[in-house]
C-alpha positions in Angstrom: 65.3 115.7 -82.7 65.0 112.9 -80.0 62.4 111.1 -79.5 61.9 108.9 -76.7 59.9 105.6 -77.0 56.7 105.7 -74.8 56.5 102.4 -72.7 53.6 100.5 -70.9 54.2 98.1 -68.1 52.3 95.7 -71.0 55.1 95.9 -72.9 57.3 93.9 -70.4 57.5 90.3 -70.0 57.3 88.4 -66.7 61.1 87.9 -66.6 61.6 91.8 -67.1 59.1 92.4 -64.3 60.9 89.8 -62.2 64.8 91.4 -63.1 63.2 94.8 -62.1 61.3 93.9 -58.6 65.1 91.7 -57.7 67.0 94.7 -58.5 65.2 97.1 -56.4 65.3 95.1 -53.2 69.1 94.7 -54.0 70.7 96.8 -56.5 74.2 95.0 -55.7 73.2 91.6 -56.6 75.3 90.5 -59.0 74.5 89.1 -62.5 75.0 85.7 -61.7 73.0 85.5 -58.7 70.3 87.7 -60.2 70.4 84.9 -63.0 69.4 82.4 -61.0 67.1 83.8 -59.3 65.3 84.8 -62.8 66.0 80.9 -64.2 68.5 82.5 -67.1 71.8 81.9 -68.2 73.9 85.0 -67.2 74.4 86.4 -70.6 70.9 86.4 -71.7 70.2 87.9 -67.8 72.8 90.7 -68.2 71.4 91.5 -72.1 67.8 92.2 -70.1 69.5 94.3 -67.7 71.0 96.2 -70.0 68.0 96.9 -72.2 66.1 97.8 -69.0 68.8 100.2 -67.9 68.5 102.0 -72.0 65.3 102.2 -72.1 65.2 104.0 -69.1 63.0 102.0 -66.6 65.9 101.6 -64.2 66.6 105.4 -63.9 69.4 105.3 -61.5 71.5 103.1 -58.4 72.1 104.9 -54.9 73.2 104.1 -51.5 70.3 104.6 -49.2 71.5 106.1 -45.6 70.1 105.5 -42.5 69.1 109.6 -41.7 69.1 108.9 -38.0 72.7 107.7 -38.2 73.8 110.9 -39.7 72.0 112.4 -37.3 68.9 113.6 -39.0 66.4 113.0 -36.1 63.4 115.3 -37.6 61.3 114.5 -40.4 58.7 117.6 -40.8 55.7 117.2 -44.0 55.0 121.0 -44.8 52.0 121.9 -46.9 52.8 125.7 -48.8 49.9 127.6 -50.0 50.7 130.1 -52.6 48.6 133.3 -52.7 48.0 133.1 -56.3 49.4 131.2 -59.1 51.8 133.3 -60.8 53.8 130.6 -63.3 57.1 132.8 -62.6 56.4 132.6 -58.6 55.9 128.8 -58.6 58.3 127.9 -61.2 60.7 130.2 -58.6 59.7 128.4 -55.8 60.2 124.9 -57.4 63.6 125.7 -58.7 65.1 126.9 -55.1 63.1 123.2 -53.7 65.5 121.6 -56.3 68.3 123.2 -54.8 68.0 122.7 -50.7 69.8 118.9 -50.3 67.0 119.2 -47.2 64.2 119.0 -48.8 63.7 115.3 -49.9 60.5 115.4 -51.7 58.2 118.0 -53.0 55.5 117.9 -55.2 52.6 120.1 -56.5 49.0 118.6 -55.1 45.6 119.1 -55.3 43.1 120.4 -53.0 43.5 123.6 -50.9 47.6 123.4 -50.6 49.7 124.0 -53.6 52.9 121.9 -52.5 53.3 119.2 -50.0 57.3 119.3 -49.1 59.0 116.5 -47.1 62.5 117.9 -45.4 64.9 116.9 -42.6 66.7 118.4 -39.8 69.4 117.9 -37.3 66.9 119.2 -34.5 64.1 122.0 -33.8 66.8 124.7 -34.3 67.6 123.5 -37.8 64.0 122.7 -38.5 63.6 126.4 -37.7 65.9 127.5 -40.1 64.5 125.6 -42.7 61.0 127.2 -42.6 62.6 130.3 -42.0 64.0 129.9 -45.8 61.0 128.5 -46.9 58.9 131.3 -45.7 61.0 134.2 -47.0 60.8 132.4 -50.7 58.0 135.5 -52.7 54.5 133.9 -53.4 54.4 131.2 -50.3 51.3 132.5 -48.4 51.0 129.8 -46.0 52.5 127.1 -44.3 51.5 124.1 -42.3 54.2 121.6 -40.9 53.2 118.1 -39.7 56.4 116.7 -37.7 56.9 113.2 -37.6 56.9 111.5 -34.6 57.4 107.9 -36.0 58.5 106.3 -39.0 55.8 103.9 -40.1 57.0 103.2 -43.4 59.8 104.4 -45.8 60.5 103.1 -49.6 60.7 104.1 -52.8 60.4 100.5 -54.2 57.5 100.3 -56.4 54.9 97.3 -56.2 55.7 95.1 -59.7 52.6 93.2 -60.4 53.3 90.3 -62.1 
């Protein structure tokens, strides 16, 4: 049986915060410049890293892509209300979420909705489309779309308090 170590932010020094908050504004920095930056010598810096990376709070490294380039030029937030809460409905409905690459987000919420979805589209067509699949999934009752109509803010990094 595997059991994984529970951690607290408590747990981690200032120079693990500090590794952590350089990494996620630059994932590609490399070990001697992050070393520097953190007043280490490389090898104790990378040996931080590394222990950071196993015990899981750096989960994973990815290219972020500029949607609108790629010509994504519709971000919709869609609130799904399910009629009930049959567990073999909703875990249904959160396994098919997993698997649409267009849906970015999703998450069960409080309050008088049941999911609040993030997705994008190509255009209104597409958009469409989406709720189209998103309505024909059994147990969605309702749905309420909020389309974006400017970016204010987007990031996933998280605020490191130090």
């Amino acid at each position: 049986m595997l059991i994984l170590k529970e951690y607290s932010h408590e747990e981690l020094d200032e120079t693990d915060l500090l590794i952590l908050d350089k990494l996620q504004s630059d994932a590609r920095i490399s070990n001697s410049a992050l070393s520097e930056q953190v007043n280490l010598s490389e090898t104790p810096c990378w040996r931080r890293w590394k222990k950071l990376e196993e015990d899981g709070f750096i989960e994973q490294y990815r290219t972020i892509l500029d949607r609108r380039k790629m010509g994504f030029g519709v971000v919709v937030f869609i609130q799904i209300s399910f009629a009930g809460h049959d567990v073999e409905l909703t875990d249904r409905f959160e396994e098919l979420v997993c698997e649409y690459d267009w849906i970015q987000m999703c998450h069960c919420v409080t309050g008088s909705n049941d999911y609040l979805l993030q997705l994008i589209a190509r255009d209104m067509d597409e958009f469409s489309q989406h709720i189209t699949q998103i309505r024909r999934i059994p147990g969605v009752n309702a749905i309420q779309s909020h389309i974006s109509v400017k970016e204010i803010k987007n990031s996933s990094k998280l605020a490191i308090k130090r």
